[in-house]
C-alpha positions, 0 to 999 in steps of 0.5 A, a space after each residue: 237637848 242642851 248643853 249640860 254646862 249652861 246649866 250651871 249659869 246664873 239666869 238673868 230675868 225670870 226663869 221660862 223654864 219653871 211653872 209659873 208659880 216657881 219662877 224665879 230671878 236667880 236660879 239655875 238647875 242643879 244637876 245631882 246624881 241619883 246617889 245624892 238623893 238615896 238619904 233623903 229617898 230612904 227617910 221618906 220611904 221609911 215615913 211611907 212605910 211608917 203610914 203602910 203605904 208602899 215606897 217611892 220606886 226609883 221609877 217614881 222617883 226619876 219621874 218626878 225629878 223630870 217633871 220639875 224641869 222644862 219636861 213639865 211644859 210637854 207633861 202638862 201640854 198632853 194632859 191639857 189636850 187630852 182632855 179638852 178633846 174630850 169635852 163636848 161642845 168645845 169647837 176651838 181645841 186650842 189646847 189639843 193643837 197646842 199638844 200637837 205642836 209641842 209633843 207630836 205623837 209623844 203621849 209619855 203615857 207610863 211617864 205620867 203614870 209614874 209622876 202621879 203615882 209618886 204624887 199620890 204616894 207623896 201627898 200622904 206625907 203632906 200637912 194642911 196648909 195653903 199653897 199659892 200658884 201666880 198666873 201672869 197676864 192672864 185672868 180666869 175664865 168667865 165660867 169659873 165664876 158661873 155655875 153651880 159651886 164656882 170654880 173649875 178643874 185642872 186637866 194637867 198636873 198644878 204646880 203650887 209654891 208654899 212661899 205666898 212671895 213667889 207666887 204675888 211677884 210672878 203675878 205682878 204682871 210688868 205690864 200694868 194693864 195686863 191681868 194678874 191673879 193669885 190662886 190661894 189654895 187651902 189644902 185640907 187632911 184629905 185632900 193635898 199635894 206633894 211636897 216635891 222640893 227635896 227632889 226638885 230640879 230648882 232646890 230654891 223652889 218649894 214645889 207642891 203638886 197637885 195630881 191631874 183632874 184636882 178640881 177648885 171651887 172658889 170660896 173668896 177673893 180679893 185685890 192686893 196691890 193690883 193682884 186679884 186673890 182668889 181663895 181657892 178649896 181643893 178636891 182631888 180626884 185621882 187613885 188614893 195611895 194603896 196601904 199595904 196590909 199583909 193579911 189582905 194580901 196573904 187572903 188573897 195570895 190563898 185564893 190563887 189555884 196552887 197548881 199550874 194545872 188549875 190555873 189553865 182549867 180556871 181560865 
């Protein structure tokens, strides 16, 4: 719980509460009433249904604001956890503990949900381009440089900026010995994130999401002012968006038994 006005005042420093890939030195969430986001909701669910894909619910559409605020550290703890528990020969569940910590016994199962079927939908709107995400003080690990098609795979939702700025400064450690990268990721026709700023807590930020499971092989890299740059292609493994074709679903309404009677022989 916080107290609503503080939001409303200027941060000093950078903000914690954002992925860190979207901090920022002077920013402070807005709060907005669903009402103010019914225009810009209404012109992208008519780009959806332009494409047949089904609209953004307003389930969807809660999820998705929620996710671009301080709920994203819980979000992302319980997908990161979960699946380090699932990967064999992995003795130290610092993740897992971390969720733990974090979340309890909360899993925000139907939550995530929403979050990457709004993602999903979303994506569909989205143009090639590259996408930048900072990490600070930290370096990638050994095994994403071994292996067969170098890289790896992000459990949680990855938050990415389109302002390659952003993105060079957050990883621009103060700390000059610390390690500091910049993941470069090329989005292409198929596979791409959702533009999520027109929703955003943070209306300065330029969010693009990615859904969980987006795995990233490495294609380059280099230094840029102290700032490894990795250059990064993007494959995302996850439910793709279902058209709408009313003949399908007309086929398929046919088939279902007309008469009560039938459906209970049927089971």
């Amino acid at each position: 719980m916080v107290d609503p006005n503080s939001l409303m005042e200027p941060l000093s420093g950078k903000d914690v509460r954002l992925p860190s890939d979207q901090a920022n030195f002077t920013g402070a969430r807005k709060p907005k009433p669903p009402s103010e986001f019914a225009l810009k909701l209404d012109a992208r669910n008519k780009q959806l249904e332009a494409i047949d894909i089904g609209k953004l619910c307003m389930q969807e559409f809660h999820a998705a604001r929620l996710y671009t605020g301080p709920m994203f550290m819980k979000y992302n703890a319980v997908l990161r956890g979960l699946g380090e528990e699932r990967m064999p020969n992995v003795t130290s569940k610092v993740l897992f503990e971390n969720m733990k910590k974090l979340c309890g016994d909360s899993r925000y199962v139907t939550t995530l949900h929403c979050i990457n079927s709004a993602i999903v939908k979303l994506s569909r709107l989205a143009k090639p381009q590259t996408v930048y995400r900072g990490l600070s003080g930290r370096a990638l690990p050994s095994e994403f440089w071994r292996g067969q098609g170098h890289g790896g795979v992000e459990f949680a939702f990855m938050s990415t900026t389109a302002d390659r700025e952003v993105a060079m400064r957050y990883a621009k450690a103060e700390n000059k010995e610390a390690a500091s990268c910049v993941m470069e990721v090329q989005m292409d026709m198929i596979d791409r994130g959702a533009d999520l700023s027109w929703l955003s807590q943070y209306p300065d930020s330029r969010d693009i999401v990615f859904p969980p499971y987006t795995a990233l092989e490495v294609e380059g890299g280099d230094s840029e002012e102290g700032v490894l740059v990795v250059r990064l292609s993007a494959r995302v493994k996850c439910a793709r968006a279902q058209p709408r074709h009313p003949a399908i679903t007309r086929a398929c309404l046919s088939l279902v038994p007309s008469s009560p009677v039938s459906l209970r022989v049927a089971a």
